[in-house]
DSSP file (Angstrom, degrees, kcal/mol; ACC not computed):
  #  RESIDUE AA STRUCTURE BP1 BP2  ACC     N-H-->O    O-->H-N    N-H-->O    O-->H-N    TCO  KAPPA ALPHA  PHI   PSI    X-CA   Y-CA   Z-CA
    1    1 A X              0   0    0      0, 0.0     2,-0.4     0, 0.0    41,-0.1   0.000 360.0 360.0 360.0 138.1    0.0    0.0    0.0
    2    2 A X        -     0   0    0     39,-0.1     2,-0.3    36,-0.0    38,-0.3  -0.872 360.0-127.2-120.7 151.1    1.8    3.5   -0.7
    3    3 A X        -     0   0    0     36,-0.5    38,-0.1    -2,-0.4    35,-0.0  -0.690  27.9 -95.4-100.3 140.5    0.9    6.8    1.2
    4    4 A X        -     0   0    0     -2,-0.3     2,-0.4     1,-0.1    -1,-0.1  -0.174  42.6-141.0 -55.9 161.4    0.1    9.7    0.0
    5    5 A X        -     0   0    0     -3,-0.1     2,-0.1     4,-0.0    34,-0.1  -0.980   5.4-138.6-143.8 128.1    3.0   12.0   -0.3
    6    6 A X     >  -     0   0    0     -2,-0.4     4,-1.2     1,-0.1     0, 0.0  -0.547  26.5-110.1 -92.2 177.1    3.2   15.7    0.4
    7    7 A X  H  > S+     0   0    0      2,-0.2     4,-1.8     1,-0.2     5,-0.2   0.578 116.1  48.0 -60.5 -17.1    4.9   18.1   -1.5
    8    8 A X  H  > S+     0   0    0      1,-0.2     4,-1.9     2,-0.2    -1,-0.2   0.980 112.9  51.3 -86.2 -43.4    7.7   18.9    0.8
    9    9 A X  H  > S+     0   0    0      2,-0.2     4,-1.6     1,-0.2    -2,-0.2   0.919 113.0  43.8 -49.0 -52.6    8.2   15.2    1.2
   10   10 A X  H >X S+     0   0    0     -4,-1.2     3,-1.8     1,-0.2     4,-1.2   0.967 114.5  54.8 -57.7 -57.3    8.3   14.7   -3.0
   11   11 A X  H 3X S+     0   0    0     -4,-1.8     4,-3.6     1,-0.2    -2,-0.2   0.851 106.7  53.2 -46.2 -40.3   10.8   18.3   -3.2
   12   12 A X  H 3X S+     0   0    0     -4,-1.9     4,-3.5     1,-0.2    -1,-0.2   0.767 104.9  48.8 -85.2  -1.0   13.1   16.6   -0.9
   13   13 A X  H << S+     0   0    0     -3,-1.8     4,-0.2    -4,-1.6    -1,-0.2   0.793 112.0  50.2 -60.1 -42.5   13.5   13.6   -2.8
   14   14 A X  H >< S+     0   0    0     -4,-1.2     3,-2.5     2,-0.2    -2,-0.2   0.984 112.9  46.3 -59.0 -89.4   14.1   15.7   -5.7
   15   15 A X  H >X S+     0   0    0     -4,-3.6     3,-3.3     1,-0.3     4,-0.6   0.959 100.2  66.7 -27.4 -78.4   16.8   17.7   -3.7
   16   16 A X  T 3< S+     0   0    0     -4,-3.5     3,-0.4     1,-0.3    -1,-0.3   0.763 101.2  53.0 -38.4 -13.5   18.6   14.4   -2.2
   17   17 A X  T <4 S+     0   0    0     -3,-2.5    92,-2.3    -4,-0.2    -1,-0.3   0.313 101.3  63.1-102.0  17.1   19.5   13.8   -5.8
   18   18 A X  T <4 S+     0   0    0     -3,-3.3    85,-1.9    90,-0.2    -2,-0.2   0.237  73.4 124.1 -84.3 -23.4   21.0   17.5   -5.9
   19   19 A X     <  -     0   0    0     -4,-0.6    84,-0.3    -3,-0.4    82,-0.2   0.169  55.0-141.6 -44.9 178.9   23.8   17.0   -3.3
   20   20 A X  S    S+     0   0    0     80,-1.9     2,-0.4     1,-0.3    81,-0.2   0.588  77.4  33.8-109.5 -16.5   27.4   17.7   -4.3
   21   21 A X  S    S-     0   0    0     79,-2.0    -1,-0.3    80,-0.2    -3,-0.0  -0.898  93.9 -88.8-159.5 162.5   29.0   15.4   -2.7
   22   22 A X        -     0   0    0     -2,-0.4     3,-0.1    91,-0.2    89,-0.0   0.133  44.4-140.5 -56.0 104.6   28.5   11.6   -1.7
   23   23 A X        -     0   0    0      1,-0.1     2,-0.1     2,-0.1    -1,-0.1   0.064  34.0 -85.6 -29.3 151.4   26.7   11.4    1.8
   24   24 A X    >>  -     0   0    0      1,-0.1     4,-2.8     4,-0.0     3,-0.5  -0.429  32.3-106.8 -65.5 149.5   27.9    8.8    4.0
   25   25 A X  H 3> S+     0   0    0      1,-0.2     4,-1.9     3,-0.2     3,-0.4   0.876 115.7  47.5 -55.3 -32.8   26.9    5.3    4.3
   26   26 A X  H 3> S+     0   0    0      1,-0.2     4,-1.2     2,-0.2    -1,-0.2   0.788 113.0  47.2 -88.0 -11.8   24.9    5.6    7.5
   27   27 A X  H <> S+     0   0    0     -3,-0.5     4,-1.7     2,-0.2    -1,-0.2   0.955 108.2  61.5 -79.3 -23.4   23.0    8.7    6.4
   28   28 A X  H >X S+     0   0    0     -4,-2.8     4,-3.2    -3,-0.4     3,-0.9   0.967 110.8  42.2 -47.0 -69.2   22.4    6.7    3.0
   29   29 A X  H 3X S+     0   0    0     -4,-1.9     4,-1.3     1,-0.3    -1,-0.2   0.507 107.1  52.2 -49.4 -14.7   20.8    4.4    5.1
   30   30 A X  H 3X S+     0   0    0     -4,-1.2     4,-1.7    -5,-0.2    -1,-0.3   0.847 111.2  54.8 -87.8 -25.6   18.8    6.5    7.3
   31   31 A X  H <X S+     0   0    0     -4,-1.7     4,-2.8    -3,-0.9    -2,-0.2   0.975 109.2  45.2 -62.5 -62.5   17.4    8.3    4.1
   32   32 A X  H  X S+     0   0    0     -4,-3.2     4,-1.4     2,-0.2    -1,-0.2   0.622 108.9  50.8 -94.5  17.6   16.2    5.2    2.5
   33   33 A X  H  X S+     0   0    0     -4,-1.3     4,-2.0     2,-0.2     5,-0.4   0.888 114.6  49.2 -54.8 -55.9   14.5    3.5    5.6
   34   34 A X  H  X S+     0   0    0     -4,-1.7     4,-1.0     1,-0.2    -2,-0.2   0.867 114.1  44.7 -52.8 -41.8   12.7    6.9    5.9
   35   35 A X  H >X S+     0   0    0     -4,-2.8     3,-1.4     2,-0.2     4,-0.9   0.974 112.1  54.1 -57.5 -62.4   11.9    6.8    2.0
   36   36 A X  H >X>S+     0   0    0     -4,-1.4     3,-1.7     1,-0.3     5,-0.8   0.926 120.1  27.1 -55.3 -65.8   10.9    3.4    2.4
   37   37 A X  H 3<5S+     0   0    0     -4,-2.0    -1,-0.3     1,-0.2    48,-0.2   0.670 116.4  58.7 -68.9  19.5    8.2    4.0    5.4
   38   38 A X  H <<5S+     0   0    0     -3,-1.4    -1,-0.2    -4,-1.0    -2,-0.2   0.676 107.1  57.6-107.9  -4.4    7.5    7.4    4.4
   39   39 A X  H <<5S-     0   0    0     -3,-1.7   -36,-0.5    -4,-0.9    -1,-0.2   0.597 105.9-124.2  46.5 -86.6    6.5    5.3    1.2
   40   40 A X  T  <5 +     0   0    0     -4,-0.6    -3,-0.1   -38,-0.3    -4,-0.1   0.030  55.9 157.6  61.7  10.7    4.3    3.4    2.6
   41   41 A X      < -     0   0    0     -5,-0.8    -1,-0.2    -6,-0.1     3,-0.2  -0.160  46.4-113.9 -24.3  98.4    6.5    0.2    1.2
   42   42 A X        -     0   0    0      1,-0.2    -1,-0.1    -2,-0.1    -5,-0.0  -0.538  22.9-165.1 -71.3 151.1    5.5   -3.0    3.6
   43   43 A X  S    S+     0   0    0      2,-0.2    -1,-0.2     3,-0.1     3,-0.2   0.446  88.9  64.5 -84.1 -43.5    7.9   -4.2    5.5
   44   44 A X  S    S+     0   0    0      1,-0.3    -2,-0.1    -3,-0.2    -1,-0.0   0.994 101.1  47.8 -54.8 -61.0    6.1   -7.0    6.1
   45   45 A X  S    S+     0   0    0      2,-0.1    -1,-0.3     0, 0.0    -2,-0.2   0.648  90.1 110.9 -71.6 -22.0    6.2   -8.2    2.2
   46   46 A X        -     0   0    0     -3,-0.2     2,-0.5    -5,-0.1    -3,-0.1  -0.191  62.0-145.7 -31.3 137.2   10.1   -7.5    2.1
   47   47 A X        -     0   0    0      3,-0.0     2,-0.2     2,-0.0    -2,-0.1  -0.890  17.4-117.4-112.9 158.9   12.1  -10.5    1.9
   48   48 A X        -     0   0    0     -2,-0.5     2,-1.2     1,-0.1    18,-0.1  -0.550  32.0-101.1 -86.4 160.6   15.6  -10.5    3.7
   49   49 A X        -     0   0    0     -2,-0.2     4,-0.1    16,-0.1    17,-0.1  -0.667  41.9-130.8 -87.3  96.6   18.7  -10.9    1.9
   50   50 A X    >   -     0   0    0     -2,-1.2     3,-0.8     2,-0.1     6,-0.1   0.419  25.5-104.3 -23.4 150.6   19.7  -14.5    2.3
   51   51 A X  T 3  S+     0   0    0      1,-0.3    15,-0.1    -3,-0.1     5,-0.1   0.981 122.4  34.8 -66.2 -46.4   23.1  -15.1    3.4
   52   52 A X  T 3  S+     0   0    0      3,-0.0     2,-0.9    10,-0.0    -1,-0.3   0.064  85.9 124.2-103.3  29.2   24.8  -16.2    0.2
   53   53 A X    <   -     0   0    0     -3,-0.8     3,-0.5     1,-0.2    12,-0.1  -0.781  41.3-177.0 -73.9  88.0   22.2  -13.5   -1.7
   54   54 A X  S    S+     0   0    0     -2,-0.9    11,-0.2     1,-0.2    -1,-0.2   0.979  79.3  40.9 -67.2 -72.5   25.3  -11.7   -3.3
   55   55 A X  S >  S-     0   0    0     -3,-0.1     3,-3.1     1,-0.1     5,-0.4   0.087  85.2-152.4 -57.2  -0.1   23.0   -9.3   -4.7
   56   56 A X  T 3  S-     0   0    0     -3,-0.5    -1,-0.1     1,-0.3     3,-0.1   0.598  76.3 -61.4  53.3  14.5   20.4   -8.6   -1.9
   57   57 A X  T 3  S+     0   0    0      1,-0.4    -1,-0.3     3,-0.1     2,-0.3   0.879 128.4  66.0  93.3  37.3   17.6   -7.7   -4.8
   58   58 A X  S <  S-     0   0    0     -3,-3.1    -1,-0.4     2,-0.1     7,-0.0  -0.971  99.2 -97.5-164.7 156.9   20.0   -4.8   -5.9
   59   59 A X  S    S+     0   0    0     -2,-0.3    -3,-0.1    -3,-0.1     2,-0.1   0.007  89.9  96.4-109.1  49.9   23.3   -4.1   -7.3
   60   60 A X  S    S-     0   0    0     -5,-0.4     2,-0.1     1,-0.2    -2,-0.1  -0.286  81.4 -96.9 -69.3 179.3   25.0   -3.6   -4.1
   61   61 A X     >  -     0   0    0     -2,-0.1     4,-1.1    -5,-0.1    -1,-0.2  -0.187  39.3 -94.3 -77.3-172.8   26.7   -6.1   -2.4
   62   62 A X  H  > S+     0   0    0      1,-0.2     4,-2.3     2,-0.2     5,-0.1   0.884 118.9  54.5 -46.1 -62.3   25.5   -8.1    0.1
   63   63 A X  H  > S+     0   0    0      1,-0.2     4,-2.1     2,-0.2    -1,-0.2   0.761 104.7  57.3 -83.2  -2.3   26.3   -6.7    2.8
   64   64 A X  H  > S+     0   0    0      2,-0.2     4,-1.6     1,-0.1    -1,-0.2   0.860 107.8  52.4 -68.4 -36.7   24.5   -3.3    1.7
   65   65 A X  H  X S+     0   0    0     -4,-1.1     4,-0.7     2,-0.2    -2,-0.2   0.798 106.3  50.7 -29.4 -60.2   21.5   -5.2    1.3
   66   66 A X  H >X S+     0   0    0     -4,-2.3     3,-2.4     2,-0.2     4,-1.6   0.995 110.6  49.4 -52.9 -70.0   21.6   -6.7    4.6
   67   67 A X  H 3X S+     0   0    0     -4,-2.1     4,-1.3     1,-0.3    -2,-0.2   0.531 114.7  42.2 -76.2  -2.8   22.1   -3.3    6.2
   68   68 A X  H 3X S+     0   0    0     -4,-1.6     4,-0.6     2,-0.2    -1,-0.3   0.559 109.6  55.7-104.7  21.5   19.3   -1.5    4.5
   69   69 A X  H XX S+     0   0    0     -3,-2.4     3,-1.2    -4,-0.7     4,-0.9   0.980 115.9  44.1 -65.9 -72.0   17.0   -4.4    4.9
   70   70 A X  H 3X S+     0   0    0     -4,-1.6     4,-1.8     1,-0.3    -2,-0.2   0.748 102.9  53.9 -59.4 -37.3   18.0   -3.7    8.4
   71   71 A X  H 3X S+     0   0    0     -4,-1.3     4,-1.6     2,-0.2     5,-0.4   0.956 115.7  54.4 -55.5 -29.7   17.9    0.4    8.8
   72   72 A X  H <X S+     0   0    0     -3,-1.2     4,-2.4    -4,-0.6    -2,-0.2   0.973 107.7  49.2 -55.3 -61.5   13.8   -0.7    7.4
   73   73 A X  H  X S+     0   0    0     -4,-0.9     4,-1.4     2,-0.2    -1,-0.3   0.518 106.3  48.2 -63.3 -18.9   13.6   -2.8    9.9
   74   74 A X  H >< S+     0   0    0     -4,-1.8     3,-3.7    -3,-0.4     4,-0.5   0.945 116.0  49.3 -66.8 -86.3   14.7   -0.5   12.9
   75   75 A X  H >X S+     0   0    0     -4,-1.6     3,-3.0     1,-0.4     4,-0.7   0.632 112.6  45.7 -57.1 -44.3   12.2    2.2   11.5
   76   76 A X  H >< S+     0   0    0     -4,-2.4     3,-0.7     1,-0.4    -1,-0.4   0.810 109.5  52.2 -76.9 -35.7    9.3   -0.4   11.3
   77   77 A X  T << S+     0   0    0     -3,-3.7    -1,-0.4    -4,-1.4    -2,-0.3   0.794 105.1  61.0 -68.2 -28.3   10.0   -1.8   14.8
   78   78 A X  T <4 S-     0   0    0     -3,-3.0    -2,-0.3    -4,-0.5    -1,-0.2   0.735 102.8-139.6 -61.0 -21.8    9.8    2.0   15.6
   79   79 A X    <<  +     0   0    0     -4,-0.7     2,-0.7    -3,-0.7    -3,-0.2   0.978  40.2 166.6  57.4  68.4    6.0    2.1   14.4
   80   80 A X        -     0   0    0     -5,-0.3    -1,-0.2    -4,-0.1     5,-0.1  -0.938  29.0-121.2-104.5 157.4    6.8    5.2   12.9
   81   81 A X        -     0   0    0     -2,-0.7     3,-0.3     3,-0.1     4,-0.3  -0.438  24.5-101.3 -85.7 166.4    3.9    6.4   10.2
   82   82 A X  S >> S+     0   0    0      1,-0.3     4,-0.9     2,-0.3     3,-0.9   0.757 116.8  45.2 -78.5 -39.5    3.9    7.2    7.0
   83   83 A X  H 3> S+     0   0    0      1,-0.3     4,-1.5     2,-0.2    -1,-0.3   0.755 115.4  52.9 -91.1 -14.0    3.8   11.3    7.6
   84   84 A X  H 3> S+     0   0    0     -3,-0.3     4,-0.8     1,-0.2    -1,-0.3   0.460  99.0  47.5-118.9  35.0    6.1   11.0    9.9
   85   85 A X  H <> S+     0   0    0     -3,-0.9     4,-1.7    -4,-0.3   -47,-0.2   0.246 109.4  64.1-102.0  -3.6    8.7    9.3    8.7
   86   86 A X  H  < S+     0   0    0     -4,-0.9    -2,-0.2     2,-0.2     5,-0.2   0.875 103.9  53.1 -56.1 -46.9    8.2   12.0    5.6
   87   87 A X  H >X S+     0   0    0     -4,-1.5     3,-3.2     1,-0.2     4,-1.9   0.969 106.6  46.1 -21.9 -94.5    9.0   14.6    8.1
   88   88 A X  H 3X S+     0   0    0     -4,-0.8     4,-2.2     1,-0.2    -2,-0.2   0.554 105.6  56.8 -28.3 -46.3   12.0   13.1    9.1
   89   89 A X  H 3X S+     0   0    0     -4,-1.7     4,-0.8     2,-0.2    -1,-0.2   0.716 116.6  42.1 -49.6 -30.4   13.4   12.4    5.3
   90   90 A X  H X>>S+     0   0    0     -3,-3.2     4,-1.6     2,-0.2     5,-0.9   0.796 115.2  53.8-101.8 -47.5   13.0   16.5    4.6
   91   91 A X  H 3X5S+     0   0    0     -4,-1.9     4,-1.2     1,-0.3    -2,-0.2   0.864 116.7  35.6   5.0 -76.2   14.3   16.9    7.9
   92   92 A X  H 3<5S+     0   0    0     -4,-2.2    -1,-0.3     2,-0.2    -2,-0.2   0.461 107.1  58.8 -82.3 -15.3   16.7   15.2    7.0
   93   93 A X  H XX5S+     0   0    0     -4,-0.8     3,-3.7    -3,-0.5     4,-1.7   0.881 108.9  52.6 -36.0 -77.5   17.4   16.0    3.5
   94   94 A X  H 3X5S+     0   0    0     -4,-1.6     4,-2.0     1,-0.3     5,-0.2   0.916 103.2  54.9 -57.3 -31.0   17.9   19.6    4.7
   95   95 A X  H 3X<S+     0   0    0     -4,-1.2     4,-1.0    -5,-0.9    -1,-0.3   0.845 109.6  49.8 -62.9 -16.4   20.4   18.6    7.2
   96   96 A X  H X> S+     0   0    0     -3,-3.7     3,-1.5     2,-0.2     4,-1.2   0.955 103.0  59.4 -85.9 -78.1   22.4   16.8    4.3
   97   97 A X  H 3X S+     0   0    0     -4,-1.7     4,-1.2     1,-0.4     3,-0.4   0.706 101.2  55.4 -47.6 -40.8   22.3   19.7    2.2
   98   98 A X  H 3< S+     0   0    0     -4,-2.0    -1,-0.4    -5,-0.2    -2,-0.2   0.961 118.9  31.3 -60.4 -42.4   24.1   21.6    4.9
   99   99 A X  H << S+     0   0    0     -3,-1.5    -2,-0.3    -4,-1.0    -1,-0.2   0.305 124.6  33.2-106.4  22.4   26.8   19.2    4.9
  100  100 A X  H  < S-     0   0    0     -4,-1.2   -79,-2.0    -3,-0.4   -80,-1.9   0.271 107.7-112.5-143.1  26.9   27.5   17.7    2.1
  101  101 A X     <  -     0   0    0     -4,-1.2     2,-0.2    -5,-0.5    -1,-0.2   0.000  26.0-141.5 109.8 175.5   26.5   20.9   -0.3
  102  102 A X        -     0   0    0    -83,-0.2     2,-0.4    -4,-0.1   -83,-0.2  -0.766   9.9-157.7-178.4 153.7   23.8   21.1   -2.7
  103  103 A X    >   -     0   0    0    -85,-1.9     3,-3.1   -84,-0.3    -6,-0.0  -0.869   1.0-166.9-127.8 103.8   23.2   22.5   -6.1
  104  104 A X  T 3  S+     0   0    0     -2,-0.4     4,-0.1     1,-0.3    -1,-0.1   0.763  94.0  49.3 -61.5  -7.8   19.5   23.4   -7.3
  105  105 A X  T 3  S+     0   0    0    -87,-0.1    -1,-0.3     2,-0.1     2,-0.3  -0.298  92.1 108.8-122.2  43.9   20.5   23.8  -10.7
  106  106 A X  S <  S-     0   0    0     -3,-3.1     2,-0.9    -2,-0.0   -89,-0.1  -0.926  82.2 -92.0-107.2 173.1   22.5   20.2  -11.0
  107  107 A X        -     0   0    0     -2,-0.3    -2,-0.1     1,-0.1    -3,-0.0  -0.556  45.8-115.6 -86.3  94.7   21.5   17.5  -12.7
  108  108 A X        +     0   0    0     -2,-0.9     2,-0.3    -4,-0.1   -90,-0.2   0.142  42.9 179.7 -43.4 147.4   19.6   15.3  -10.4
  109  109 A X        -     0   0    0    -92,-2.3   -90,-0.2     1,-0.1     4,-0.1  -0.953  38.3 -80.6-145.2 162.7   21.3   11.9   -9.8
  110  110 A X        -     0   0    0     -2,-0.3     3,-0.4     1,-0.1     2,-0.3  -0.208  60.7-109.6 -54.3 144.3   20.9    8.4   -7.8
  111  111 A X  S    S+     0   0    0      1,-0.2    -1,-0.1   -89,-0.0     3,-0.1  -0.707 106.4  25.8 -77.2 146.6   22.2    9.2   -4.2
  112  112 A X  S    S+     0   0    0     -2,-0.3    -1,-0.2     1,-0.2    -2,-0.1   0.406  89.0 166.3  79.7 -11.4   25.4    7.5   -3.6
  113  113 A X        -     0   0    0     -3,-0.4     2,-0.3    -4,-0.1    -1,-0.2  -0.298  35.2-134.3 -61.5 144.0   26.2    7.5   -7.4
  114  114 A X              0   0    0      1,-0.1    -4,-0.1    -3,-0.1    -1,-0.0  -0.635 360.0 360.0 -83.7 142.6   29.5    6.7   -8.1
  115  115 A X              0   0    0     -2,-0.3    -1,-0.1     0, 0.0    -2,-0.1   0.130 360.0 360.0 -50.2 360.0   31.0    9.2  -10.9
């Protein structure tokens, strides 16, 4: 089931692909648990990444797989809701944009893309 999505929630999505330069892994991950519930993306219907699952349903590795299968799973054991894990993501967006730059006029790209 997916949740409705406000606009500030859609802009900072928009924006996280604006940064200038590559966030760290654990904020990577705190963004896209929050994406996931903020979403509305069951948790439930997730499968876990199997140990010898090189590719964890992704082209990460493994063990990236694991660990955002796992940030999901923190949030979802949090019971946070849909709006407010939306919050949190522009929240949190804008707190990225202070530290690791952002440029409205570049040419949005995956977060975490490699150059």
């Amino acid at each position: 089931m997916s949740a409705p999505q406000s606009e500030a929630f859609k802009a900072a999505v928009i924006d996280s692909k604006k940064l200038t330069s590559k966030p760290s892994n654990e904020d990577l991950l705190e963004i896209y648990a929050l994406y996931k519930v903020g979403t509305g993306e069951s948790f439930e219907s997730a499968t876990k990444p199997g140990m010898f699952d090189l590719k964890a349903g992704s082209p990460l590795p493994q063990r990236l797989g694991k660990a955002k299968y796992n940030a999901w799973s923190k949030l979802n054991d949090d019971s946070l809701t849909p709006e407010e894990a939306q919050a949190k993501y522009v929240a949190k967006i804008e707190e990225m944009k202070a530290t690791y730059g952002y440029d409205a006029d570049k040419q949005p790209e995956a977060v975490g893309a490699s150059a």
